[in-house]
KEPASE-190972 format. One record per residue: z, x, y of N, C-alpha, C in turn. Coordinates in steps of 0.001 Angstrom, whole numbers, padded with zeros to 6 digits, always signed. Layout:
<vexdrens>
ZXYZXYZXY ...
</vexdrens>
This chain:
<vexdrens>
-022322-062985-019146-022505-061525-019159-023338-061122-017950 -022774-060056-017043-023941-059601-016208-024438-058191-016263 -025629-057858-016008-026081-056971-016106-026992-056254-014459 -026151-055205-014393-026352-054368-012989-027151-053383-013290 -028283-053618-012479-028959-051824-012460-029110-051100-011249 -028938-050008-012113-028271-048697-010853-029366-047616-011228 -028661-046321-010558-029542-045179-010503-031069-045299-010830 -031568-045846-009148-033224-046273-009155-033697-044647-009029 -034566-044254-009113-035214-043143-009336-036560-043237-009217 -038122-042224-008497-039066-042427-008591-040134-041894-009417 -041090-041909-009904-041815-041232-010936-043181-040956-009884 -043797-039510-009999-045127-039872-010021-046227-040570-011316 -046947-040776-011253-047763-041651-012246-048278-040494-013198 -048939-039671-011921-049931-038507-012816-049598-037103-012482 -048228-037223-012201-047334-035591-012797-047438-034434-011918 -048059-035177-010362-048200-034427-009260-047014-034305-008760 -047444-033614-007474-046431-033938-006280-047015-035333-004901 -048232-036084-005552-048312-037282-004461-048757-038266-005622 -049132-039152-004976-049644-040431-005959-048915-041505-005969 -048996-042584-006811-048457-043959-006845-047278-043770-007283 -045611-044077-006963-044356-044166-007458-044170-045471-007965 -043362-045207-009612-043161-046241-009804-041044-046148-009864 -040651-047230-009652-038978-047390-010452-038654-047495-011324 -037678-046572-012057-037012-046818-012843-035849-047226-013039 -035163-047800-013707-033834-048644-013763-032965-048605-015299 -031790-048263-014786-031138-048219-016072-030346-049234-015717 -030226-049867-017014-029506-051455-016877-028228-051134-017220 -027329-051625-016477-025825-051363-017581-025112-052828-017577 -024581-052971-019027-024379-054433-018859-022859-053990-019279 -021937-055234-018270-020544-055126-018349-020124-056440-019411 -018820-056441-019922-018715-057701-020367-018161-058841-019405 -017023-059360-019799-015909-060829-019295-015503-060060-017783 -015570-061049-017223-015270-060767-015729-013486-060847-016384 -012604-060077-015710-011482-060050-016298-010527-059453-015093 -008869-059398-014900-008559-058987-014241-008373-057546-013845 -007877-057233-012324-007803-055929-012691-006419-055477-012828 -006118-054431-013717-004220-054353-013948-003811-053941-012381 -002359-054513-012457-001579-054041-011204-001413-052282-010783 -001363-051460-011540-001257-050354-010815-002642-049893-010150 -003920-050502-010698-004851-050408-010038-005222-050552-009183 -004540-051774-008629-004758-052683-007343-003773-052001-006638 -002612-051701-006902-001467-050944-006127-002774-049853-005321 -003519-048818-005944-004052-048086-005540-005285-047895-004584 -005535-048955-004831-007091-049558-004406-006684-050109-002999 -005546-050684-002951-004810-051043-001738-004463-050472-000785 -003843-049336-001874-002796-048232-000853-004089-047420+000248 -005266-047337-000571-006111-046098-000519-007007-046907+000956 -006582-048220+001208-006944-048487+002595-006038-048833+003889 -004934-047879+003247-003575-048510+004388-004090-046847+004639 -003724-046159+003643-003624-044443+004182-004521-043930+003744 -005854-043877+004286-007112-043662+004566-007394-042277+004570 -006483-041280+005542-007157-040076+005606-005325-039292+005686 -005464-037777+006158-004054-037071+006334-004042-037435+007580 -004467-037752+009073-004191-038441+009968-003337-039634+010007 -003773-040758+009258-003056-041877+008937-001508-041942+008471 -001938-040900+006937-000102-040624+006943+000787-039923+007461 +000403-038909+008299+001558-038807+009356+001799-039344+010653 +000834-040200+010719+001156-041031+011697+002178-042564+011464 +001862-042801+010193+002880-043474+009880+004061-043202+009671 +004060-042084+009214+005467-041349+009154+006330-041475+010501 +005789-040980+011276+006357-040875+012746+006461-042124+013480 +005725-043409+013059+005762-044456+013145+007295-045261+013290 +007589-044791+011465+008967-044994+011212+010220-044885+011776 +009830-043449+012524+010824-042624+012547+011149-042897+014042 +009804-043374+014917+010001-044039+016140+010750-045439+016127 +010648-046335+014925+011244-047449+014681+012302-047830+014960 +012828-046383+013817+014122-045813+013981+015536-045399+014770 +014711-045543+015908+014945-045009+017106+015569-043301+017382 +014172-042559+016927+014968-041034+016222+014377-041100+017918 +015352-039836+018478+014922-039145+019530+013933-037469+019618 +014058-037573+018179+013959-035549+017949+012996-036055+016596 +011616-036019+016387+011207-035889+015551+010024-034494+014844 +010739-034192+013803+009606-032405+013545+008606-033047+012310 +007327-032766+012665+006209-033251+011428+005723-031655+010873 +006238-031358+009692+005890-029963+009056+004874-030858+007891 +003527-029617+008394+002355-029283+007386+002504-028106+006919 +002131-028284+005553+002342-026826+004225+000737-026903+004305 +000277-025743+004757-001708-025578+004119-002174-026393+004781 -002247-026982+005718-002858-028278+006379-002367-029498+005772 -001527-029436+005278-001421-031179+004583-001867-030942+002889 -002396-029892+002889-002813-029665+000989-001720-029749+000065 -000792-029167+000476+000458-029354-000314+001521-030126-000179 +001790-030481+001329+002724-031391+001652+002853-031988+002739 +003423-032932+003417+003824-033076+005023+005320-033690+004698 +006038-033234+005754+007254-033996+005480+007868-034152+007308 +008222-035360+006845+008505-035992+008704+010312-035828+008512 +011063-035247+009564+012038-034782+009869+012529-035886+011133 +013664-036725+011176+014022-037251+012158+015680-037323+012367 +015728-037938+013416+017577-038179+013508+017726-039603+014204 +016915-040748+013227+016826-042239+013598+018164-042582+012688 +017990-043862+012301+019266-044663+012261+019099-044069+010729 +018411-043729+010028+019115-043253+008497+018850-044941+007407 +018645-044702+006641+018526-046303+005817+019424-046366+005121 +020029-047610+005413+021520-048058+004910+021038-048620+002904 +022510-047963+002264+022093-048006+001029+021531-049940+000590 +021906-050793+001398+021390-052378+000779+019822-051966+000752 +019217-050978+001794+017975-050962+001269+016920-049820+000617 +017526-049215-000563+017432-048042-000867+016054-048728-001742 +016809-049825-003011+015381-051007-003774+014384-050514-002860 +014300-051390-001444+013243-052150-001268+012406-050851-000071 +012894-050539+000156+012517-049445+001374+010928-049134+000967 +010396-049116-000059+009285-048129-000982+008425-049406-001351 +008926-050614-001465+008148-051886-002392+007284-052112-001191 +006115-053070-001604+005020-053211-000466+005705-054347-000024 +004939-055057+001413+005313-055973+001995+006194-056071+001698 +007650-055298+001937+008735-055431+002081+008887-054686+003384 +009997-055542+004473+009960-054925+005801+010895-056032+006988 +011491-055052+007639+013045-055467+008682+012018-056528+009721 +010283-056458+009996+009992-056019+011416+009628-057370+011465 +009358-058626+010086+008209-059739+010445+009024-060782+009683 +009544-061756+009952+009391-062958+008945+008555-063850+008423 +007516-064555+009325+006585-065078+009189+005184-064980+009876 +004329-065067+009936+002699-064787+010444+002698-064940+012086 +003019-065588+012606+003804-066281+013707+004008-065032+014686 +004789-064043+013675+005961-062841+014677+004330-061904+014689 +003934-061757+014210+002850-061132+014336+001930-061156+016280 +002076-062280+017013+001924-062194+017889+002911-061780+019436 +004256-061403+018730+005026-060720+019737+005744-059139+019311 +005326-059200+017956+005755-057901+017399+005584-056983+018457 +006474-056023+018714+006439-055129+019337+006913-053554+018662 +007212-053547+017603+007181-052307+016764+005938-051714+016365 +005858-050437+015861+004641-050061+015628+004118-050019+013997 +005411-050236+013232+005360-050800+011743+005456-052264+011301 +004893-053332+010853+005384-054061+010600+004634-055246+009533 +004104-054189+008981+003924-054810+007452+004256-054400+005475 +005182-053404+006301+005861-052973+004974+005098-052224+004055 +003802-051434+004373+002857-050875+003276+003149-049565+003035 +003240-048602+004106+003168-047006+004359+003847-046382+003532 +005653-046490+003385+005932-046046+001833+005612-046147+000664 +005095-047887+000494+005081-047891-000674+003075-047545-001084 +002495-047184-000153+001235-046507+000089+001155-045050-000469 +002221-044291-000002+002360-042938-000103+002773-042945-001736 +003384-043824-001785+003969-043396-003357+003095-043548-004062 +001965-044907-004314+000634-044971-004887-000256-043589-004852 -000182-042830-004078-001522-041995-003642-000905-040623-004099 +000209-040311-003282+000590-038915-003491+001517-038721-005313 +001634-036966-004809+002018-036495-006398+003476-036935-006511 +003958-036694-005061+004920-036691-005304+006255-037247-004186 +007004-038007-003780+007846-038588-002684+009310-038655-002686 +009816-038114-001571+011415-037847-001483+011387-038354-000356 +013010-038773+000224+013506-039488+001021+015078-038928+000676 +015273-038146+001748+016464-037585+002117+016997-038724+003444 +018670-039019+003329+018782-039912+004070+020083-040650+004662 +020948-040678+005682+022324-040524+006230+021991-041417+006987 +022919-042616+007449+023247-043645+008293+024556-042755+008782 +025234-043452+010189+026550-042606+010626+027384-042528+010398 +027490-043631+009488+029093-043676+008269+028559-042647+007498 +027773-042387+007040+027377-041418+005716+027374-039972+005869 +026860-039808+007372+026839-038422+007863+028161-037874+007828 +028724-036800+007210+027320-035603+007102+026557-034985+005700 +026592-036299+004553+026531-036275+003386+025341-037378+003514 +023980-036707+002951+022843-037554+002585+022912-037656+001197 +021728-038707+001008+021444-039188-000432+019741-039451-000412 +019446-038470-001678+018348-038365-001838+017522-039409-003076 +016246-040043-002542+015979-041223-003248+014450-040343-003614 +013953-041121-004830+013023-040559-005262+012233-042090-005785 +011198-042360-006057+010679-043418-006569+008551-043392-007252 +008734-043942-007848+007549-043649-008912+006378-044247-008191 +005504-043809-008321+004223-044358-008158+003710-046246-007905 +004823-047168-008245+004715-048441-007977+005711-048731-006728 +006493-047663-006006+007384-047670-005024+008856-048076-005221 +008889-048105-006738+010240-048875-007403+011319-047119-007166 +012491-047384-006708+013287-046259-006579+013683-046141-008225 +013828-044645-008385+014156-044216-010027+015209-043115-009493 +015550-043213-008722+016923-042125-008463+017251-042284-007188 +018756-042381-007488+019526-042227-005605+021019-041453-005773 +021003-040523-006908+022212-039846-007627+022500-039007-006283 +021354-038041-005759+021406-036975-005405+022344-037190-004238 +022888-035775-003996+023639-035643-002578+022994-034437-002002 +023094-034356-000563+022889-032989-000251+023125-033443+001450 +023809-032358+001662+024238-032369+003829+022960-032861+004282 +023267-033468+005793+022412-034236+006348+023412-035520+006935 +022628-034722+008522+023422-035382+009736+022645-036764+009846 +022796-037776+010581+022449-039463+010682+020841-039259+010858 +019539-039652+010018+018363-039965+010132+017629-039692+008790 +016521-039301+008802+015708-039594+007424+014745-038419+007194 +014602-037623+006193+013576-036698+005846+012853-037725+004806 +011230-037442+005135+009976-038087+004338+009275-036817+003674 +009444-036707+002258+008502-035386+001796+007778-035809+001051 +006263-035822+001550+005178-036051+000702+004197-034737+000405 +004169-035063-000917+003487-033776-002180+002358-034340-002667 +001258-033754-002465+000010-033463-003333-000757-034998-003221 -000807-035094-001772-001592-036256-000561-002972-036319-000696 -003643-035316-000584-005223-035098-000301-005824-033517-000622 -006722-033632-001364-007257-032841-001921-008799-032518-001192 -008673-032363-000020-010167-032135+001003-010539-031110+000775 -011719-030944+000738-012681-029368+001419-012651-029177+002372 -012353-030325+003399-012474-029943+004833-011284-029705+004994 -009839-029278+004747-009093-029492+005498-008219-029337+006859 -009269-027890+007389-009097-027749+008052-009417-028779+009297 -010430-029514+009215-011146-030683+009827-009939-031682+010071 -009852-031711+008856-008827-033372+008310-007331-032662+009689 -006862-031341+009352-005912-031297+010074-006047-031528+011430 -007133-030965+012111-007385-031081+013511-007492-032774+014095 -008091-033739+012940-007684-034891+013233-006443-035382+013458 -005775-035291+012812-004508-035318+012140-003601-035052+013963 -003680-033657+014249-003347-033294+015402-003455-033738+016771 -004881-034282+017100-005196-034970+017993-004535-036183+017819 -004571-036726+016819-003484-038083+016907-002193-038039+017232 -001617-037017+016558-000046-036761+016695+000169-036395+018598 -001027-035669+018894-000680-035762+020319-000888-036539+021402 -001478-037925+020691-001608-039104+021460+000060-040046+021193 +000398-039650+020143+002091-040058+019580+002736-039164+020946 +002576-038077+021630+003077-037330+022001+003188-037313+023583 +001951-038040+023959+002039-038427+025307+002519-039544+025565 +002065-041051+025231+002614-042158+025524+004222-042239+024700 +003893-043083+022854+004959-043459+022369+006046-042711+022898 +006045-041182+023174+007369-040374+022605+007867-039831+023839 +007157-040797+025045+007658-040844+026314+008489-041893+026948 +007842-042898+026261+008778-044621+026728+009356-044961+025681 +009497-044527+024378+010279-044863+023525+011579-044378+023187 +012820-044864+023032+014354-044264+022517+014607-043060+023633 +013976-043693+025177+014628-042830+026158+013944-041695+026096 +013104-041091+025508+012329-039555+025223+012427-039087+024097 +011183-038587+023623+011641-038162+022083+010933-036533+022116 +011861-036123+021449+010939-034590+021432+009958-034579+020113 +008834-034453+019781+008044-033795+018828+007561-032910+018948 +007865-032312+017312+007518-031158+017075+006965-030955+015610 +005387-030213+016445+004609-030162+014763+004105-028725+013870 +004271-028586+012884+004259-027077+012934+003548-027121+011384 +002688-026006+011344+001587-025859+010092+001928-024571+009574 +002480-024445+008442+002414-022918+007421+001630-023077+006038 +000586-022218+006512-000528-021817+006165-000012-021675+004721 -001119-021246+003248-000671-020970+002068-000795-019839+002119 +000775-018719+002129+000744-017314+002335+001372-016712+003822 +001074-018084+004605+001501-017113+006261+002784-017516+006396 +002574-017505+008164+003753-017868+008514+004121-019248+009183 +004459-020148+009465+004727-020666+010195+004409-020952+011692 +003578-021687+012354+003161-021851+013375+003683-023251+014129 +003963-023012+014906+004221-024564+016041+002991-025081+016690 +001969-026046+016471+000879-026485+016844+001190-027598+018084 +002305-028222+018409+002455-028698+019591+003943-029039+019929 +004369-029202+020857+005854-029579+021469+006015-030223+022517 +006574-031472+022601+007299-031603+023607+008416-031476+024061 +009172-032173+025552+010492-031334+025285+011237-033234+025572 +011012-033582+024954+011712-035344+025161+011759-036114+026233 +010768-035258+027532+010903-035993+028929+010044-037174+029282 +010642-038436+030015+010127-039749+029842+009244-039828+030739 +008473-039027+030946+007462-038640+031925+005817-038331+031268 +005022-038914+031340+003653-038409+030708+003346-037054+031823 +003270-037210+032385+003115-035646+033048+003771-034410+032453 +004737-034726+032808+006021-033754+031749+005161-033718+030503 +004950-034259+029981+004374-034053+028727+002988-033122+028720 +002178-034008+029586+000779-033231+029653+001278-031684+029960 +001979-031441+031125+002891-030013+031056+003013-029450+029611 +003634-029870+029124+004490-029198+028177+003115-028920+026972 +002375-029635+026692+001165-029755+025721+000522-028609+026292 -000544-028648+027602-001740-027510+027750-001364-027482+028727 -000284-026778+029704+000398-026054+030689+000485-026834+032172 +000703-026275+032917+000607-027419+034414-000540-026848+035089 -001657-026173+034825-002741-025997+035276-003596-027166+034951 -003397-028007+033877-003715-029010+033346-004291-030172+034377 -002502-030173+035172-001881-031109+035752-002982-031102+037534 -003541-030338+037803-003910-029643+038967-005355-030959+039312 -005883-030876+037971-007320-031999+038407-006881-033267+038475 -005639-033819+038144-005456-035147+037401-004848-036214+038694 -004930-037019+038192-004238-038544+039565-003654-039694+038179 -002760-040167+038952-002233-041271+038456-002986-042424+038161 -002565-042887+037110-003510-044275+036993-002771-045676+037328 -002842-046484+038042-001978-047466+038025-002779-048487+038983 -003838-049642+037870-004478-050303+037947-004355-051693+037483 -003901-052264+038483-003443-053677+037815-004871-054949+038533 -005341-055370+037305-006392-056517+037397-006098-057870+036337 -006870-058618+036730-006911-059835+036242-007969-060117+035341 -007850-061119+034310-008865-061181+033216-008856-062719+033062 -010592-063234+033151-010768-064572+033158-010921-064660+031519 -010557-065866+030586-010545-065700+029173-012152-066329+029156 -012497-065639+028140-014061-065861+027366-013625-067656+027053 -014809-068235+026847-015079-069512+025985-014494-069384+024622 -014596-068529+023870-013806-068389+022391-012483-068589+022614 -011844-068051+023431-010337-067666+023744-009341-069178+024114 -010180-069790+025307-010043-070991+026160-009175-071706+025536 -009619-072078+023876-008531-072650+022845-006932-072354+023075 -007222-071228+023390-006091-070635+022862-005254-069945+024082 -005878-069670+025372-004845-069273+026516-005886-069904+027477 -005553-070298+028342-006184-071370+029687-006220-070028+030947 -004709-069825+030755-004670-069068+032158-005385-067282+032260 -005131-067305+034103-005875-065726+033633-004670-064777+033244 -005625-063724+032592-004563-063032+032025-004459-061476+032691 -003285-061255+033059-002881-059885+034141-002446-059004+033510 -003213-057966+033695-003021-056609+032915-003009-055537+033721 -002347-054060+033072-001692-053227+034361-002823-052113+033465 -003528-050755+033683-003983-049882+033530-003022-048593+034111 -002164-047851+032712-001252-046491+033684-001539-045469+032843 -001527-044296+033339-001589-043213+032987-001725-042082+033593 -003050-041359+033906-003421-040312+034069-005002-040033+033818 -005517-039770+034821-006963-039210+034537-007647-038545+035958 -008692-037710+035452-009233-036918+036125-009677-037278+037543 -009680-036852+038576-009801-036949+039788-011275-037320+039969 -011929-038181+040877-013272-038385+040304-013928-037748+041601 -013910-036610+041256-014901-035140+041957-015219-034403+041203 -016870-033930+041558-017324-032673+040844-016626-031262+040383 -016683-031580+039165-015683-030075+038703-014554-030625+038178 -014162-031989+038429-012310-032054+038396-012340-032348+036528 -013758-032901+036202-013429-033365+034499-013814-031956+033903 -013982-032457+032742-014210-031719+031308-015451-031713+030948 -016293-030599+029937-017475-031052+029390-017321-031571+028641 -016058-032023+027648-016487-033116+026975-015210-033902+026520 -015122-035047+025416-014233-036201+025577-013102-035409+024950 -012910-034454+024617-011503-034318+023632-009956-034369+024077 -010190-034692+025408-008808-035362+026026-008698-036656+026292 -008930-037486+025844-009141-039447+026089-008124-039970+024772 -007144-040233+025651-006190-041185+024659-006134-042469+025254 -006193-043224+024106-005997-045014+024355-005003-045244+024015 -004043-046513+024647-002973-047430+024232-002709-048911+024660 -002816-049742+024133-002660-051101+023999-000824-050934+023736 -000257-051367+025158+000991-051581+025076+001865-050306+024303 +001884-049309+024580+002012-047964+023855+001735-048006+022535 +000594-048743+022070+000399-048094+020510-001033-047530+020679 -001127-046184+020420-002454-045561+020221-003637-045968+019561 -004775-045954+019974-006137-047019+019394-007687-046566+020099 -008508-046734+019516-009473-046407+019423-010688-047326+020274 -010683-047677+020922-011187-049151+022149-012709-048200+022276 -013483-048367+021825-014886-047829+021424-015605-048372+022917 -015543-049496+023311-016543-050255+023895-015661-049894+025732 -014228-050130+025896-013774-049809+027092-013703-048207+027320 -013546-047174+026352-013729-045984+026330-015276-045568+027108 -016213-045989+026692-017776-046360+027011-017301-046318+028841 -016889-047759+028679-017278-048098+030442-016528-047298+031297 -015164-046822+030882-014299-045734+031931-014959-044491+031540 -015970-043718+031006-017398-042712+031144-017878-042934+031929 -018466-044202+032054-019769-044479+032572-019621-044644+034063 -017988-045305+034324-017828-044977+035959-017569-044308+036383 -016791-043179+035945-016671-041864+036196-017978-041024+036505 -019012-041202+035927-019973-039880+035445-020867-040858+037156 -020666-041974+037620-021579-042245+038661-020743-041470+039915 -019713-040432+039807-019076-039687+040746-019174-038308+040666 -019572-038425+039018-019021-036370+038322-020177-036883+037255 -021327-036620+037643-022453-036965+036779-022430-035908+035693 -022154-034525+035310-021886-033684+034671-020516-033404+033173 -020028-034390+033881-018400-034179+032996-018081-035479+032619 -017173-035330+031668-016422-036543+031297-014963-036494+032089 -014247-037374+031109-012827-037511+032719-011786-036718+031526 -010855-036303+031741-009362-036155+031363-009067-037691+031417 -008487-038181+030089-008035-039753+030584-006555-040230+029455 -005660-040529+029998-004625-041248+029045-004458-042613+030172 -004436-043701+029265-004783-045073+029756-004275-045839+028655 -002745-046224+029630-002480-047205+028718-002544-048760+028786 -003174-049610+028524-003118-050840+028652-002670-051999+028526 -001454-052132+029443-000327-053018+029354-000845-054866+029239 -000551-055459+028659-000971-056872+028426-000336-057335+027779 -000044-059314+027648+000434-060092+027088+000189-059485+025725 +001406-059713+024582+000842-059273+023261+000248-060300+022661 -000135-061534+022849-000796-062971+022653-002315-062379+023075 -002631-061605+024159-004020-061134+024248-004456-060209+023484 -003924-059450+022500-004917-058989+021603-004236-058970+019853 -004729-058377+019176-004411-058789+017614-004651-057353+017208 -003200-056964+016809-002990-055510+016019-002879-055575+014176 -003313-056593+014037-003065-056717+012868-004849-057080+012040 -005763-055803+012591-006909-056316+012200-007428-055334+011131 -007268-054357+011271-007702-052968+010386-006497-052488+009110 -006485-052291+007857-004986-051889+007085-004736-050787+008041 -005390-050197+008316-004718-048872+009313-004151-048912+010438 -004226-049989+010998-003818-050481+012474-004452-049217+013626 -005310-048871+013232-005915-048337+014390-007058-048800+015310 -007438-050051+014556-008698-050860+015459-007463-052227+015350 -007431-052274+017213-006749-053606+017936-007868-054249+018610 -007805-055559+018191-008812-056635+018778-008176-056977+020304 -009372-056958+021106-008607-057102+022498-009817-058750+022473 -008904-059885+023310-009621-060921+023122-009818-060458+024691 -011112-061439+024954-011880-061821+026299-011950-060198+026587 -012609-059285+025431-013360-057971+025770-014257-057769+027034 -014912-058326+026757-016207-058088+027709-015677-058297+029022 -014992-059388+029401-014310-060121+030663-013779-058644+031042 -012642-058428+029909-011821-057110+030493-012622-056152+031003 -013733-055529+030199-014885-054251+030598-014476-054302+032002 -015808-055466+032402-016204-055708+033531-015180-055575+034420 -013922-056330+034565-013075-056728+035417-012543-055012+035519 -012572-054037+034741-011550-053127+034376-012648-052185+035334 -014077-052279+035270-015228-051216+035915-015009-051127+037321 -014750-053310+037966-014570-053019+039529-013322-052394+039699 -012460-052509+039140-011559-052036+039517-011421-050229+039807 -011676-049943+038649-011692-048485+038936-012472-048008+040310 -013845-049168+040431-014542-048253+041449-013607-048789+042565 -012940-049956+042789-012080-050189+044486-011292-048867+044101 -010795-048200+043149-009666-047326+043021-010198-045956+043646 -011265-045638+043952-012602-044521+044006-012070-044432+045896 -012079-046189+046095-012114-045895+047818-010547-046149+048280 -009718-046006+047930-008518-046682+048157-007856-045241+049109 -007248-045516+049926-006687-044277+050629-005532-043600+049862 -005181-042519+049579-004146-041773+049288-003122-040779+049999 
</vexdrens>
């Protein structure tokens, strides 16, 4: 039997407001350590794959990039309070996998632990549907392969991701509608959406530029009561510029320079095991010109990518500041930086969210990544 005590609390002695505190403790005793039932764990699980309303529409669009949709629309009802539903025209899911589409670790992208180090999709552990179905009120999957078009079939499935209907019909040209109902229940949500957004427009510069030839996204929020708003667009061009265009206008475009930084990386002692040679990595994108005036006052334009998947690099984010600001001591930079490398050099499979990627021989990279930028400072143009 064990017994946990919780809610510590302090007393004064003699009924002031100063004096000697003592603790109090209420004991609560549990019984038999015992298991926990499966739909519990379904939940407890799900609730760290899809973390916040950011997460699930980013997985959504994930899919739908998989897919190879060229045209994808992400509609928010209320910020995400009532619904999101991802709109595409990818390959459509063929009925052999109507079962499994929703079940966890079920998935086209991995066979064994192994593929995990050349994976190059941005899904590939089978959780996100059957995540959504754990969490939310409610999940549809409208859905046409090109034999099927122009007649979809609508799948519905319960809370364990098991499908309980695929009767339905309804029109629908080759790809997949995702409608998720009654997701997150925030106070903030206006917050939660603006996250949510900034991500989708890091989907919007890299992925939905080098992926399936150009993809157009389009995201749009109707309010509870209004109307309908378009919160960002692109127009499918395989160009990150084009894009930055199309996002916050070509005045945008006026401070910015190309990024295209290719260095070398000696591997750390940890690593040595495991790769001998050095390892060559390319830095492309876009960022601020490094003259007074050319940045921003502050970071809300800095997108990361490890091989076009969007990520959060806390510690290299740091050092491309810090060389910048020894030019534009005042501002931060405009920066999209994507970081091309062996997929053997880092590990995307570290966070359920896949948004923290382990980059091996970190520190090596910093450094190697700092001179570089500054030879890039004197280089003629």
């Amino acid at each position: 039997m064990w017994i946990m005590f919780r809610d510590c609390a302090c007393e004064n002695l003699n009924g002031h407001g100063s004096g000697t505190a003592r603790m109090t403790r209420t004991a609560q005793v549990y019984g038999a350590i015992r298991p926990i039932d499966s739909q519990s764990i379904h939940r407890i699980t799900s609730g760290q794959v899809v973390i916040d309303l950011q997460t699930a529409a980013k997985e959504l669009v994930e899919n739908s990039l998989d897919a190879g949709a060229t045209n994808i629309e992400v509609r928010f009802k209320d910020y995400g309070l009532k619904s999101i539903e991802v709109i595409d025209n990818g390959s459509g899911i063929a009925p052999e996998d109507y079962e499994s589409v929703a079940l966890k670790h079920h998935t086209s992208k991995l066979a064994s632990f192994s593929d995990l180090t050349s994976v190059l999709t941005f899904g590939f552990r089978g959780e996100a549907i059957s995540s959504l179905c754990a969490l939310a009120e409610s999940i549809s999957v409208t859905t046409a392969t090109a034999t099927q078009a122009p007649m979809g079939t609508v799948l519905t499935f319960n809370s364990a991701g098991r499908l309980t209907s695929h009767s339905g019909k309804v029109a629908r040209q080759r790809g997949t509608t995702v409608t998720v109902s009654g997701l997150f229940f925030e106070r903030h949500a206006k917050r939660e959406f603006g996250k949510a957004l900034h991500l989708l427009t890091a989907y919007a510069l890299v992925p939905c530029t080098r992926e399936n030839s150009g993809v157009v996204l389009t995201v749009t929020n109707t309010p509870d009561g209004g109307k309908k708003t378009t919160q960002l667009r692109t127009d499918g061009a395989t160009s990150v510029r084009a894009s930055v265009g199309a996002l916050w206008g070509p005045k945008q475009l006026e401070n910015l320079v190309d990024l295209n930084l290719p260095f070398k990386v000696v591997p750390e002692k940890a690593v040595l095991r495991r790769r001998e040679e050095v390892v060559e990595i390319r830095v492309e994108g876009l960022m601020s010109k490094f003259a007074p005036g050319a940045g921003r006052t502050g970071t809300d334009r800095q997108f990361f990518f490890i091989n076009g998947r969007p990520c959060a690099p806390v510690k290299v984010q740091k050092a491309i500041n810090e060389v910048y600001r020894t030019f534009n001591a005042n501002q931060s930079p405009f920066v999209i930086a994507d970081f091309i490398l062996p997929t053997d050099s880092c590990d995307i499979n570290v966070s359920p969210d896949k948004r923290t990627i382990l980059l091996h021989s970190e520190n090596n990279l910093i450094e190697a990544l700092k001179v570089r930028m500054q030879l890039r400072t004197y280089e003629p143009r």
